[in-house]
C-alpha positions as CSV (number, residue, x, y, z in Angstrom):
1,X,90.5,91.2,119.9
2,X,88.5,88.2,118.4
3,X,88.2,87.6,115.0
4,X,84.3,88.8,115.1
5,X,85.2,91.8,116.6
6,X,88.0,92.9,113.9
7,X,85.5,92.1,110.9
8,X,82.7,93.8,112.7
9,X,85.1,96.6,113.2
10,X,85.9,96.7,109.6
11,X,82.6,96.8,108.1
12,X,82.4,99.5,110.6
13,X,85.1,101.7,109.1
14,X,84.2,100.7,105.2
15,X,80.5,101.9,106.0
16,X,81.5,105.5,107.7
17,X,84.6,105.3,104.9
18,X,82.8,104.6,101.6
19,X,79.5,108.0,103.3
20,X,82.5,110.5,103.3
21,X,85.5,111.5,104.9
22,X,86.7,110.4,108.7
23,X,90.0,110.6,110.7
24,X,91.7,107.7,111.6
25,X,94.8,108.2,114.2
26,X,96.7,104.7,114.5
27,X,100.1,103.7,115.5
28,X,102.2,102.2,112.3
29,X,104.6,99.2,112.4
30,X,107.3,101.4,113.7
31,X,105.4,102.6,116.9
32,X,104.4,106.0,116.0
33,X,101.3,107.1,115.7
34,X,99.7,108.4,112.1
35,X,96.9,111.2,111.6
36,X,95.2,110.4,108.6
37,X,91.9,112.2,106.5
38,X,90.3,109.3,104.3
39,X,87.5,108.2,102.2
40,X,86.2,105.5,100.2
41,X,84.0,107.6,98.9
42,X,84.3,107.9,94.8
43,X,83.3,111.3,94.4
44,X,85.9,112.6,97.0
45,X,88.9,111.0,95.0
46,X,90.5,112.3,91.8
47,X,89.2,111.2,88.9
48,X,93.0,110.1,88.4
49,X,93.3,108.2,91.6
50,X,89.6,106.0,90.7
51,X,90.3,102.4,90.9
52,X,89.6,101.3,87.4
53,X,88.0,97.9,87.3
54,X,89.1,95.3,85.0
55,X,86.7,92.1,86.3
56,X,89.6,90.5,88.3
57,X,89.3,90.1,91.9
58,X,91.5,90.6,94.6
59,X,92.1,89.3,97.5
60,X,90.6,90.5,100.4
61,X,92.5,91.6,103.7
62,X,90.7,91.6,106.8
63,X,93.1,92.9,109.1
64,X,93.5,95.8,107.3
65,X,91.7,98.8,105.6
66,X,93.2,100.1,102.5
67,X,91.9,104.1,101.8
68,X,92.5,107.2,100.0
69,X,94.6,109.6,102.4
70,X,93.5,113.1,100.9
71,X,96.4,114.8,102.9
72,X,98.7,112.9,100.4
73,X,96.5,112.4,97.7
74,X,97.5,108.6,97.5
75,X,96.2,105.1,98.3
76,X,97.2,104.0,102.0
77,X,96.4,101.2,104.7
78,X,96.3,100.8,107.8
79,X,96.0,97.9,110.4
80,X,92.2,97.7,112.3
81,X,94.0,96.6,115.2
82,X,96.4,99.5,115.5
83,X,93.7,102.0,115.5
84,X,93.7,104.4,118.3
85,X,90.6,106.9,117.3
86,X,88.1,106.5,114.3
87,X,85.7,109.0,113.7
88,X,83.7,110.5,110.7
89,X,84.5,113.7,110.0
């Protein structure tokens, strides 16, 4: 997978992420595969759970995608190039 590919992917995922909920099934670092239900979407997360913004800016990953799992209720990532089936829910 190129470079171009992975960030087009990305933007992909943060688009369909940040309109609602999707399903992402991807294999973690120690081979097995994870089911996740996540958003980006504000309204969907906890008031609790909100990012709060303090005008410092972080560093940006691009080889991952860091969500809100509602299953767990809790911030997790996962790696674009471990992804196995992405779809909006």
């Amino acid at each position: 997978m190129t470079d171009t590919n992975i960030v087009e992917l990305r933007e992909g995922y943060l688009r369909a992420l940040r309109e609602g909920v999707c399903k992402v099934i991807f294999t973690k670092k120690d081979g097995t595969d994870r089911r996740m239900l996540c958003t980006l979407d504000m309204s969907g997360i906890p008031e609790k759970d909100v990012p709060k913004t303090d005008g410092n800016v972080t560093a940006v990953n691009t080889e991952s995608v860091r969500v809100y799992d509602l299953e767990v209720e809790g911030w997790r990532s996962f790696r674009i190039d471990s992804v196995k089936e992405f779809a909006a829910v």
